[in-house]
C-alpha positions as CSV (number, residue, x, y, z in Angstrom):
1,X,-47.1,-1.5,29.6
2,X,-44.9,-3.5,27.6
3,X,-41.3,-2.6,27.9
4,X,-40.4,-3.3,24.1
5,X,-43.1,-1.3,23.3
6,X,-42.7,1.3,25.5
7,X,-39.3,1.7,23.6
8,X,-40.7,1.4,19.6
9,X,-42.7,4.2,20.7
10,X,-39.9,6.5,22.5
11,X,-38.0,5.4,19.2
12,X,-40.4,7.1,16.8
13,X,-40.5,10.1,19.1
14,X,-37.2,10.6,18.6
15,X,-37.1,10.0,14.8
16,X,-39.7,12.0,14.8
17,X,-38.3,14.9,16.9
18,X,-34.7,14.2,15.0
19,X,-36.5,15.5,11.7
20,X,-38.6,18.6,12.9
21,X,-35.5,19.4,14.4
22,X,-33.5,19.1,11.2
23,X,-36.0,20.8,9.0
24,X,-36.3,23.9,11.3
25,X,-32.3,23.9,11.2
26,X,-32.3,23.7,7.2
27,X,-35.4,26.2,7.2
28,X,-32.9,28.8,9.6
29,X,-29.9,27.9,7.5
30,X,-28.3,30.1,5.2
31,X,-28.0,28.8,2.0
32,X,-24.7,27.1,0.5
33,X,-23.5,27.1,-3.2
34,X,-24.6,23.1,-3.2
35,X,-28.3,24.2,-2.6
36,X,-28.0,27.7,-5.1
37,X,-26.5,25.2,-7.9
38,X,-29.1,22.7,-7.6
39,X,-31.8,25.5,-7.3
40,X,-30.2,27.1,-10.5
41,X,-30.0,24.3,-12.4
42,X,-33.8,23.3,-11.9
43,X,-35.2,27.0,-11.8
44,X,-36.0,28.4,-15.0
45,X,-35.5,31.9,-14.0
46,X,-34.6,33.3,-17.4
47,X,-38.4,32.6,-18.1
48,X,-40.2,33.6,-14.2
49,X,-42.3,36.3,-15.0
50,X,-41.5,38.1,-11.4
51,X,-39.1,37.0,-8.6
52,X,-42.0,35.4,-7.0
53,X,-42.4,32.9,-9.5
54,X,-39.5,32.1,-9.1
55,X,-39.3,31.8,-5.6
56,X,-42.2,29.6,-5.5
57,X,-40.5,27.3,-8.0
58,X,-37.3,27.6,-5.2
59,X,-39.4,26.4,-2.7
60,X,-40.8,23.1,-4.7
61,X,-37.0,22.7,-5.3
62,X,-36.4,22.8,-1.7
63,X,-38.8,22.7,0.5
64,X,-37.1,23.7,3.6
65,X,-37.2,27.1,1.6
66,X,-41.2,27.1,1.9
67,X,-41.5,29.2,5.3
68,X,-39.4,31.9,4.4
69,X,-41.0,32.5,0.8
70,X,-44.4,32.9,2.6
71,X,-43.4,35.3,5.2
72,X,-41.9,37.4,2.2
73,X,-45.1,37.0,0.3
74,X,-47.2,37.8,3.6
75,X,-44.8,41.3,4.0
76,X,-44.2,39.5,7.0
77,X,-40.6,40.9,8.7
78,X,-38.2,39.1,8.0
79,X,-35.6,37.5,10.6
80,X,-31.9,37.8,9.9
81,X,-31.7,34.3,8.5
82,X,-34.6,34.5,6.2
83,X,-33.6,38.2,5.0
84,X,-30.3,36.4,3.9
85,X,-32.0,33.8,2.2
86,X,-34.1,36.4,0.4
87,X,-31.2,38.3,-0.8
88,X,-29.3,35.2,-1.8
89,X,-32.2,33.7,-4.0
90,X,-32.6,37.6,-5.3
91,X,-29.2,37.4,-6.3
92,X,-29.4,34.1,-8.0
93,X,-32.7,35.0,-9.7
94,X,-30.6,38.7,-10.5
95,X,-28.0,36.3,-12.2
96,X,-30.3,34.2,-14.2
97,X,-32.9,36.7,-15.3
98,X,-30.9,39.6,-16.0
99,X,-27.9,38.0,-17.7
100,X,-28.4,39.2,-21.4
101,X,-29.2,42.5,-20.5
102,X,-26.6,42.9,-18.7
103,X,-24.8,41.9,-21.1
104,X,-26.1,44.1,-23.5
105,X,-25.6,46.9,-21.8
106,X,-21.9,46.0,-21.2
107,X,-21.9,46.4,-25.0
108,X,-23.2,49.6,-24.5
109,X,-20.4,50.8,-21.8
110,X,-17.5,49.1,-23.9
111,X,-18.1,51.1,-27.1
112,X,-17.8,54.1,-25.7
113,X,-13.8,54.9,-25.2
114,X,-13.9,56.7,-22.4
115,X,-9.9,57.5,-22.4
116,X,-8.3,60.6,-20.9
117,X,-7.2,63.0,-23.8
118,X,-4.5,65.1,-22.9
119,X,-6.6,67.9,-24.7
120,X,-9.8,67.8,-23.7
121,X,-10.8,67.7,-19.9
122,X,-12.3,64.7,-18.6
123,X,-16.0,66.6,-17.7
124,X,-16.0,67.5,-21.6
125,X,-15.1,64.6,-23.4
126,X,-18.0,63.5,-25.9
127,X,-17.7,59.8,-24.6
128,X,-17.6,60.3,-20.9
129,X,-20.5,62.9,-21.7
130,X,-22.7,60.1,-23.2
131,X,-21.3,57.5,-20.8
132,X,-23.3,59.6,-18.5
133,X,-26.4,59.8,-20.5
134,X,-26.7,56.2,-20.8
135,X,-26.3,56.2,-16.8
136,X,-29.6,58.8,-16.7
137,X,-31.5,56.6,-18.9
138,X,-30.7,53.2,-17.4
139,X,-31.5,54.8,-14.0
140,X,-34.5,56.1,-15.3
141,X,-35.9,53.2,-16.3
142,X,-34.9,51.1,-13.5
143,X,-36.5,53.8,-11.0
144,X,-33.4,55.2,-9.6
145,X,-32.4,58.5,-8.6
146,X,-29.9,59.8,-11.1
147,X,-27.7,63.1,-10.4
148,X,-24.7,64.5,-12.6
149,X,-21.9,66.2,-10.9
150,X,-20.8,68.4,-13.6
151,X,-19.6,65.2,-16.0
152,X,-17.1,64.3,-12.9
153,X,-19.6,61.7,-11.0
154,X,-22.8,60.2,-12.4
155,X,-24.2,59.1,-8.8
156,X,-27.1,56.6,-8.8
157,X,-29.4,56.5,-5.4
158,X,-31.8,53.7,-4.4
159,X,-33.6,55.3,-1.5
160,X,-34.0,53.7,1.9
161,X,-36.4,54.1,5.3
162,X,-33.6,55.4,7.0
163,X,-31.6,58.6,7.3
164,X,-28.3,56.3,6.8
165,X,-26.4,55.7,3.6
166,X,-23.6,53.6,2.3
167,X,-21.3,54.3,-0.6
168,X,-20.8,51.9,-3.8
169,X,-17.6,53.2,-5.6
170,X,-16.7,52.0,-9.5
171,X,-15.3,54.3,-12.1
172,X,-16.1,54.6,-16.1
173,X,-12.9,55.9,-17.4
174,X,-10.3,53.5,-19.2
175,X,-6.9,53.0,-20.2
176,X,-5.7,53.8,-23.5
177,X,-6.0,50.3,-25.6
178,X,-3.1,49.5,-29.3
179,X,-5.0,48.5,-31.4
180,X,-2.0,46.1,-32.9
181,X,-1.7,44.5,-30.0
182,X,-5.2,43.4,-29.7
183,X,-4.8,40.2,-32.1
184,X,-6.2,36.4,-30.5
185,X,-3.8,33.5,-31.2
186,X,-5.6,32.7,-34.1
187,X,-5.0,35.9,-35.7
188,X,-8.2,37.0,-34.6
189,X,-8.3,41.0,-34.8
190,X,-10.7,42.6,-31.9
191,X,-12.0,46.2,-31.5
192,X,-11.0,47.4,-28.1
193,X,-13.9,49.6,-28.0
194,X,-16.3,46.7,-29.3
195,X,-17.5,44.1,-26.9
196,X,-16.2,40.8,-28.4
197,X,-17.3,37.4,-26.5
198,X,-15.2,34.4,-27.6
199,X,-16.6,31.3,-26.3
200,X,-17.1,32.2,-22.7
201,X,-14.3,35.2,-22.4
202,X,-15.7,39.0,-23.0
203,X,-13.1,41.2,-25.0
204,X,-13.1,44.8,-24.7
205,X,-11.3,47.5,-22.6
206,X,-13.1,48.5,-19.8
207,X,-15.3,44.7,-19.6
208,X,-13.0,44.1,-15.8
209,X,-11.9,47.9,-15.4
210,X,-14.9,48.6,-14.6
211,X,-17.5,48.5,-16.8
212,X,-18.5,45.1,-16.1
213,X,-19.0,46.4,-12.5
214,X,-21.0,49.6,-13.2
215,X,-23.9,47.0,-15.3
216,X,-23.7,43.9,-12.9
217,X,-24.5,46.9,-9.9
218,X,-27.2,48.9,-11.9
219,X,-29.1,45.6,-12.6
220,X,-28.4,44.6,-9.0
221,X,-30.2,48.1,-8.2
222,X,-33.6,47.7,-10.3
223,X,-33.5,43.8,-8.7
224,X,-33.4,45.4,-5.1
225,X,-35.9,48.1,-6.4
226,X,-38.4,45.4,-8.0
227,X,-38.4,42.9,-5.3
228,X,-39.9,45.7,-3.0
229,X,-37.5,44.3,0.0
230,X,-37.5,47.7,2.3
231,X,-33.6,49.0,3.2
232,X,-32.8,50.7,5.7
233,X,-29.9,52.9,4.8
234,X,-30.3,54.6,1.4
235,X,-27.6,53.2,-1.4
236,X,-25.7,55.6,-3.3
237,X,-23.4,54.8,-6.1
238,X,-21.1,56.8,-7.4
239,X,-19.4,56.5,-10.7
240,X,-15.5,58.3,-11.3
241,X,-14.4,59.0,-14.3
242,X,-10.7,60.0,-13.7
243,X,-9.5,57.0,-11.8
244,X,-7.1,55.9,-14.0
245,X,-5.5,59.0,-14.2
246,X,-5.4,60.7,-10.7
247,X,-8.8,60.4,-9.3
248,X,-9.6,64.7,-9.9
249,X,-13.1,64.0,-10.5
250,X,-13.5,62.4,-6.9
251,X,-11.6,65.0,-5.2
252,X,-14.2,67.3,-7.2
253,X,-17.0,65.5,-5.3
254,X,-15.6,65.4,-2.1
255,X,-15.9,69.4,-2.0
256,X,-19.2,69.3,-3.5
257,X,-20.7,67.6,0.1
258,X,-20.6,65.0,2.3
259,X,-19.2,61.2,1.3
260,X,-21.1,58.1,3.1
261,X,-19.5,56.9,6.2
262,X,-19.1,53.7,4.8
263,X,-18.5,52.7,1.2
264,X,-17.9,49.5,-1.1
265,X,-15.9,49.8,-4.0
266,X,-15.7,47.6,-6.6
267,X,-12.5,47.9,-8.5
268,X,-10.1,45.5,-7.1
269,X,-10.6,41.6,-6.2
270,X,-12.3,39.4,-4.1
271,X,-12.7,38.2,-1.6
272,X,-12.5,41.5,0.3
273,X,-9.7,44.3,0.2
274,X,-8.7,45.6,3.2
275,X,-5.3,47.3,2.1
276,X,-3.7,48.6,-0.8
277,X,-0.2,50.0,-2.0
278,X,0.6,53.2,-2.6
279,X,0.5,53.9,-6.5
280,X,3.3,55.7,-7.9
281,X,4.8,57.5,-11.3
282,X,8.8,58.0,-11.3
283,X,9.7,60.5,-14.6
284,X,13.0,60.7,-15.3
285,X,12.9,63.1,-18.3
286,X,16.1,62.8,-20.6
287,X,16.8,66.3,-22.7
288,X,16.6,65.7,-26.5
289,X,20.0,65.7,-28.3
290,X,21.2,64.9,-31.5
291,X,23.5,61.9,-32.3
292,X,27.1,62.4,-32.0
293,X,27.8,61.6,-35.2
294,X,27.0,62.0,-39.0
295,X,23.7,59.5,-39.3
296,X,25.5,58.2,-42.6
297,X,28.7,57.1,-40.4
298,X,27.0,55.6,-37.4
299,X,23.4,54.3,-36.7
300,X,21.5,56.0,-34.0
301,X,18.3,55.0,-32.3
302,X,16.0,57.6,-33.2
303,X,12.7,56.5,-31.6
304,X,11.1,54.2,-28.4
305,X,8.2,52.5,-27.8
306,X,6.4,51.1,-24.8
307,X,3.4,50.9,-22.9
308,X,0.7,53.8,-24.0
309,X,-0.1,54.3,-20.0
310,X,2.3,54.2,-17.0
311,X,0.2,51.8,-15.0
312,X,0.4,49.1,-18.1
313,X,2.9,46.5,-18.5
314,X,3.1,46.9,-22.3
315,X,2.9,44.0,-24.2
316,X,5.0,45.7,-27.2
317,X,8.6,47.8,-26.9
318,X,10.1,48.8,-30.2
319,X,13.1,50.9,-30.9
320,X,13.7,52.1,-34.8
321,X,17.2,53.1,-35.9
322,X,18.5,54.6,-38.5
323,X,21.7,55.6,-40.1
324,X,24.7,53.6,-40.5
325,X,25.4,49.9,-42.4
326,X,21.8,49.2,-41.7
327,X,22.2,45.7,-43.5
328,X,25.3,45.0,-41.7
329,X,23.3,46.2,-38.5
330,X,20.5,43.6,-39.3
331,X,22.5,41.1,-39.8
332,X,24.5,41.3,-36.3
333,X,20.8,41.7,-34.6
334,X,19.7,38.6,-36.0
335,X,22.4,36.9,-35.5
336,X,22.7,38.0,-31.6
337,X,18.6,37.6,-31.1
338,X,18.6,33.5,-30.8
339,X,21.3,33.3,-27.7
340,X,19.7,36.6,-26.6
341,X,16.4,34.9,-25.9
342,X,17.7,31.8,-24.6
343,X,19.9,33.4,-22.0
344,X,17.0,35.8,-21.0
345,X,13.5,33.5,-21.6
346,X,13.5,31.9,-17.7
347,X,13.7,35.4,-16.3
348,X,9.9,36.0,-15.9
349,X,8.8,33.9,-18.8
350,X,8.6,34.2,-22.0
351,X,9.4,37.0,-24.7
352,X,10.1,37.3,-28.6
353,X,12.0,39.9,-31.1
354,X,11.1,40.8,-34.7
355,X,13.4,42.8,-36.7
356,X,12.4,44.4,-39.7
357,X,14.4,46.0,-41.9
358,X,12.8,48.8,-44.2
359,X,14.9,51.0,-47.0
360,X,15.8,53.4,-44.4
361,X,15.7,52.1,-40.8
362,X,15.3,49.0,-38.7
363,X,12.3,48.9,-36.3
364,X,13.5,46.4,-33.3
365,X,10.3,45.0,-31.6
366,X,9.9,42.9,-28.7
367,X,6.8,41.5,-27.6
368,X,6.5,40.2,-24.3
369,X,3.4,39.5,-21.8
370,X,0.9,42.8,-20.6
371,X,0.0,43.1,-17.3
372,X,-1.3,45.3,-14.8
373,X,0.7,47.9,-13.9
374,X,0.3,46.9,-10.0
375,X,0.9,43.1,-10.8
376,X,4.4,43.0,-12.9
377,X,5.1,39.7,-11.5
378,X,2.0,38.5,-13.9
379,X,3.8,40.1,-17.3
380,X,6.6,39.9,-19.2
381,X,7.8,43.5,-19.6
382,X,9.6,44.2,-23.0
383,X,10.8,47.4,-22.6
384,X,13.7,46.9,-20.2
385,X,14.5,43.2,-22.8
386,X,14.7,45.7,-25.8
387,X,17.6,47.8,-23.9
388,X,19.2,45.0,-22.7
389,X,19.0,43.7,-26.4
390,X,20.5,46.6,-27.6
391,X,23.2,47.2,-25.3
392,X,24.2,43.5,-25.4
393,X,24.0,43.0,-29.3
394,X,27.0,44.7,-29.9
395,X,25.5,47.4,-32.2
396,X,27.7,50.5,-31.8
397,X,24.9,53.4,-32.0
398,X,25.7,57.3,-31.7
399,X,25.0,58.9,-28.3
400,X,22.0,61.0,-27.7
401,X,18.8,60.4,-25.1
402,X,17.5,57.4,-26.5
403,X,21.3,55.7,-25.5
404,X,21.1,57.2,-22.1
405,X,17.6,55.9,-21.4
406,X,18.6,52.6,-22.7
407,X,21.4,52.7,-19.9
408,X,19.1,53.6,-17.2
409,X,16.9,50.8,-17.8
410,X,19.7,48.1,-17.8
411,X,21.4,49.9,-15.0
412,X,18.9,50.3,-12.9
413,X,16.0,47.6,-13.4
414,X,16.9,45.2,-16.2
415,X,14.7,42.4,-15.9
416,X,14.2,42.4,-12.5
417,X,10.6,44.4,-10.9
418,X,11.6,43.7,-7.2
419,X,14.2,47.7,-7.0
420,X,17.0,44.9,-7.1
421,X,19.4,46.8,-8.7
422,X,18.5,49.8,-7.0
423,X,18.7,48.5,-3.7
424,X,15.5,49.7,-2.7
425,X,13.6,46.4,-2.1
426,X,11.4,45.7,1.0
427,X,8.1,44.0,1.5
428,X,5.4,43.6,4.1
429,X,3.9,39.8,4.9
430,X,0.3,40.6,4.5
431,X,0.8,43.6,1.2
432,X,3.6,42.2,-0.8
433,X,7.0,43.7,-2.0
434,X,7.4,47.0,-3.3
435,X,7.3,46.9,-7.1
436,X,8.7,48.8,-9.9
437,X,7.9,48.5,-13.4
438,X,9.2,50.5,-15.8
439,X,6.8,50.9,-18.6
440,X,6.0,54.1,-20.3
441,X,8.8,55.3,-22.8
442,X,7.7,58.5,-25.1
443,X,9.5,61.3,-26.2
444,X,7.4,65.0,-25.8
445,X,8.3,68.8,-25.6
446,X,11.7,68.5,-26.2
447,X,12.5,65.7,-23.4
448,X,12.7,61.9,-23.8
449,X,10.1,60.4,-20.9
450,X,10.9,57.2,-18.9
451,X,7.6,56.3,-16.4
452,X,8.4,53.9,-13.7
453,X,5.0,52.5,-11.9
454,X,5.9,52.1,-8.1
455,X,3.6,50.3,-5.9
456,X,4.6,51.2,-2.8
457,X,3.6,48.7,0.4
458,X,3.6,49.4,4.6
459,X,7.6,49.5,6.1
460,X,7.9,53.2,3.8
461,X,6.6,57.0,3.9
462,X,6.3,58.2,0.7
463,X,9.0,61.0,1.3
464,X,11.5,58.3,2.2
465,X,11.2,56.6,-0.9
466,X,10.8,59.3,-3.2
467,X,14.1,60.7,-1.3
468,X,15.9,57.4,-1.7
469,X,14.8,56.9,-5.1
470,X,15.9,60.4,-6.4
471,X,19.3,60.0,-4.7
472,X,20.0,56.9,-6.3
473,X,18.8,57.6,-9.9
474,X,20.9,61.0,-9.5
475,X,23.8,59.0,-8.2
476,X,23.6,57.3,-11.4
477,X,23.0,60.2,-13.6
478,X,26.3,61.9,-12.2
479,X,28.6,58.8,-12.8
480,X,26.6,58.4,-16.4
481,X,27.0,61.9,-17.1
482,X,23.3,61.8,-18.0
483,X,21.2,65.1,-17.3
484,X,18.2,64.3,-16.4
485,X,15.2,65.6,-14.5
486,X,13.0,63.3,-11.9
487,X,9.4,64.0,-11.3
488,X,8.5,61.3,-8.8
489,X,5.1,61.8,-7.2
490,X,4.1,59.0,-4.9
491,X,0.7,57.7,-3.1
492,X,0.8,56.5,0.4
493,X,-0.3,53.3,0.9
494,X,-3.7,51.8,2.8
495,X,-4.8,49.8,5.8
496,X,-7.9,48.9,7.1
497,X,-9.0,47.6,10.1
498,X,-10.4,44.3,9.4
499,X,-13.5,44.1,11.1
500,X,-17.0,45.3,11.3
501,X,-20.5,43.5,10.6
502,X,-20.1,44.6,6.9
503,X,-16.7,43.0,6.5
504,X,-18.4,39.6,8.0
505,X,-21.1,40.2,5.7
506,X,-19.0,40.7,2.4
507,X,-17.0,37.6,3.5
508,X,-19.8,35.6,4.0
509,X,-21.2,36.3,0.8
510,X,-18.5,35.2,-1.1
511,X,-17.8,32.3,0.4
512,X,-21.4,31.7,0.2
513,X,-21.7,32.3,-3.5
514,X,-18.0,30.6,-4.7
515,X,-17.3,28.0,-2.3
516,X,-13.7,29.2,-1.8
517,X,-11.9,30.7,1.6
518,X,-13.6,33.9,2.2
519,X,-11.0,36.1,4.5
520,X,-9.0,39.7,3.9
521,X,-6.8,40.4,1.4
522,X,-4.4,43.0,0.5
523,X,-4.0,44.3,-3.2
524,X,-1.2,46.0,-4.8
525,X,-3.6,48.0,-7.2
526,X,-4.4,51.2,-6.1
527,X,-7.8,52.7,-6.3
528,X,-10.1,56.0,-5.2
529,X,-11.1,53.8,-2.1
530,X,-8.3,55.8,-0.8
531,X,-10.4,59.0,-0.7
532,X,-13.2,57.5,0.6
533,X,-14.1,56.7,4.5
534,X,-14.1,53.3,5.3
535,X,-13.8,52.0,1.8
536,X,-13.4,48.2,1.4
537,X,-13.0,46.7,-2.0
538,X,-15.0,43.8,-3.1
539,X,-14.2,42.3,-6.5
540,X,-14.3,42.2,-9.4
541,X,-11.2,40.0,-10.1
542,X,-11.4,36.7,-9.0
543,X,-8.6,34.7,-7.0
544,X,-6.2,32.7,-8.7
545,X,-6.7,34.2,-12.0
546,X,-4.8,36.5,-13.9
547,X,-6.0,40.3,-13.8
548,X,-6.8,41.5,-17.1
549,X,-7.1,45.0,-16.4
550,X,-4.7,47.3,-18.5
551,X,-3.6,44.4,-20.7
552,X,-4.0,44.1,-24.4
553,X,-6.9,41.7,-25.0
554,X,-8.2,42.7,-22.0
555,X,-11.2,40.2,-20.9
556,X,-14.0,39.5,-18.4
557,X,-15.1,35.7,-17.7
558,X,-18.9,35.7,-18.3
559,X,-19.0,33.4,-15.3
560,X,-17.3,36.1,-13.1
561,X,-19.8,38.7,-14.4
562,X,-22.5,36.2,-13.2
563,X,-21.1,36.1,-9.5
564,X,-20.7,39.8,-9.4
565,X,-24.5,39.9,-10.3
566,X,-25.4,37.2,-7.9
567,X,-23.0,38.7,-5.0
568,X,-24.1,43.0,-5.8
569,X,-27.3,41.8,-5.7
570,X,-27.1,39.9,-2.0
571,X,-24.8,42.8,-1.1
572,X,-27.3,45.8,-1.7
573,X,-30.1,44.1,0.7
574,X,-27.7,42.5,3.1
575,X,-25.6,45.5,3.7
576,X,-28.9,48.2,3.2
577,X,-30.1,46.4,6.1
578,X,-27.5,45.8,9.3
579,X,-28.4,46.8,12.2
580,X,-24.9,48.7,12.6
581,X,-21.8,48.9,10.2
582,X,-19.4,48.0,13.4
């Protein structure tokens, strides 16, 4: 035989061998964002008829995709690696079919304002009422199992073979949402309650928090339920509709039977939420009393302004007074507000003041930055500027509550979110500082109300802070000769262990589907996945970007709403199917 020979044909062996073997690793491999993009921007999915349509055009895309579809169209089982694939091109196909209904029916959720009134309970309010009823008829037509827990939890099922279940957690209530302070740059005026999309942002209270979540999950439902792919543990969603406000309708449920061992809640941030502050409301109440003075001699502050929820950085605070040289008053304001600013404007960011002065009063506003009750750092809270600006203009206003409240805030936060001037500061490397952001200011029943949101990480007990918090407030009051009362009730904070095949699933999935790091993460929101066994949060927010939850104007990225499809989607049959949760 001829050597050179010998060797040109051992040399195509192995070329030869080199791509089988390369093409049974790409046909075994998961797929990565580079091959989804490419299949996405080829596959009209929008226009498939059925998911196998459009996996057959996948598979001319990329062929190494060609086994896999046919074992799925055969009913074949599926291994691990081709179930993932499956779920990952369900998702994608989810995302590109589904994206205007889904969007639709987030137009739907958004006009109905779901807010807590103080009057009515939650399980008979007329919009939570409906919200439910569009549930039931979305679940009906998608061939889910609908069931309503006495208006408290709409819960959605998509049956499986097994006698397992997981949990999916979101809620439907909302914030409360001024109207005033919902105005774009360019003087745009939005609806809170009216799903506005402005180039490729969503408007609308309720399109992060959490409505977005409850359509991108139902549609990822009716995908799981169309594509026939078999589960084996039954999925079971279960939508609150007193989160925002205390969680009561969960704690409801809990009593009414047994909660999955495992759940998935989707109210946070990606990539996955392993631990969460403790959320926490500190009242200090001041007693109403009149100005010590004749209202013609010296100007009192007769009213305050801020956020319209406790767990909102507000992006307004206004303070009116009245009696008094009110043009003399004016004028000193004014002339204080430019050095104000200046000396005040690199503490956090950016603020403003307007000062208008009617016939009989002066309305003092200060417009800062919303936030997230959790995330001051984010904001630019004006209620604790508009007492400093008072205090510091020089303005000699009668005493009553409204001055003694306007002390507390300098005294005890001023600009600062961090318990600086309270001492109280502490933090924890993986969950953050503790936070306190004082943010709801109303008067009610005879008592002027100051809210404080406290999130609370590991290093404290609840009972030590609230103890150390009430003893230096009420050292405070005593040298203030303020009366006050505190009502401070405070929620412990959580930690997960971070580990478990569902974790590693969840992780995966995200990096799969973004690109970016995929590992734990701690969050200083605090949601019901504190009632919940084993309840890891997954989305919505994305990292890196502000959290528009709470916030005038709030907004959902229509790109973020796709991932949630695509990743829901690829969740349901991943997670439906593991062998074990641990």
């Amino acid at each position: 035989m001829n050597p050179s020979f010998s060797f040109c044909v051992g040399a195509k062996t192995l070329v030869l061998s080199l791509a089988v073997m390369a093409a049974t690793a790409q046909a075994q491999a998961p797929l990565a964002k580079t091959q989804l993009d490419r299949i996405a921007a080829s596959a009209p999915a929008a226009s498939a008829a059925n998911f196998r349509v459009f996996l057959a055009q996948a598979a001319r895309i990329d062929p190494g995709l060609g086994p896999t579809v046919a074992a799925y169209n055969a009913n074949r089982s599926l291994s691990p690696e081709q179930l993932t694939r499956i779920a990952r091109l369900l998702g994608l196909y989810n995302r590109l079919h589904n994206q205007k209904a889904v969007l639709a029916s987030l137009e739907q959720m958004v006009a109905l304002p779901t807010v807590r009134d103080d009057k009515v309970p939650p399980h008979e309010s007329r919009p939570i009422i409906e919200f439910g009823r569009l549930i039931e008829k979305m679940a009906g037509e998608f061939g889910l199992v609908f069931r309503n827990v006495d208006n408290r939890i709409f819960e959605v099922r998509l049956p499986g073979r097994g006698r397992e279940e997981f949990g999916i957690l979101t809620h439907a209530d909302v914030v409360p949402a001024v109207a005033d302070e919902w105005v774009l740059e360019d003087g745009t005026r939005l609806d809170p309650f009216k799903m506005t999309r402005v180039g490729e942002l969503l408007y609308g209270r309720g399109t992060i928090d959490d409505k977005g979540s409850i359509a991108a999950v139902m549609y990822a439902m009716k995908a799981v339920k169309e594509s026939g792919l078999p589960l084996d543990r039954t999925i079971r969603l279960m939508i609150e509709t007193t989160e925002e406000t205390g969680g009561d309708a969960m704690k409801y449920y809990r009593a009414k039977g047994p909660l999955p061992d495992y759940n998935i809640v989707l109210d946070s941030k990606y990539p996955a939420v392993v631990a969460e502050k403790g959320s926490g409301a500190l009242k200090v109440f001041f007693p109403v009393e009149p100005p010590d003075g004749s209202p013609a001699v010296r100007t009192a502050i007769v009213a305050m302004a801020g956020a319209s929820a406790a767990n909102a950085v507000p992006q307004t605070a206004t303070a009116t007074l009245e009696g008094g040289d009110l043009a003399q008053v004016a004028a000193r304001l004014e002339f204080v507000k430019g050095p104000f600013i200046r000396k005040y404007e690199g503490q956090g960011g950016g603020f403003s003041i307007d000062i208008a002065k009617e016939s009989d009063r002066i309305v003092v506003k200060v417009m800062g930055v919303s936030a997230h009750g959790s995330r001051p750092e984010e904001g630019v809270n004006p209620l604790p500027r508009l007492a400093l600006f008072l205090q510091e203009s020089g303005v000699v206003t009668a005493a009553n509550h409204y001055t003694k409240a306007v002390r507390y805030l300098v005294d005890l936060y001023g600009t600062g979110y961090l318990g600086e001037k309270l001492g109280v500061g502490y933090g924890d490397d993986f969950m953050g500082p503790l936070t306190l952001s004082p943010n709801l200011v109303r008067e009610r029943d005879g008592r002027l109300e100051v809210t404080t949101n406290v999130r609370m990480p590991r290093g404290s007990t609840p009972e030590a802070l609230t103890e150390t918090l009430k003893e230096k407030i009420g050292a405070w009051a005593n040298g203030s000769q303020a009366r006050i009362e505190i009502d401070y009730q405070q929620g412990n904070w959580m930690a997960r262990d971070p580990k478990g095949a569902w974790l590693a699933t969840l992780l995966d999935i995200y990096g799969a589907t973004t690109g970016l790091e995929a590992r734990p993460v701690s969050t200083a929101g605090s949601t019901t996945a504190k009632l919940m066994p084993n309840a890891i949060n997954f989305g919505p927010a994305m990292p890196g970007k502000k959290y528009t939850a709470h916030n005038a104007k709030e907004f959902k990225e229509v790109a973020d709403l796709d991932a949630d499809m695509q990743m829901f989607t690829e969740m349901l049959v991943r997670i439906g199917n593991l062998r074990t949760m641990q």
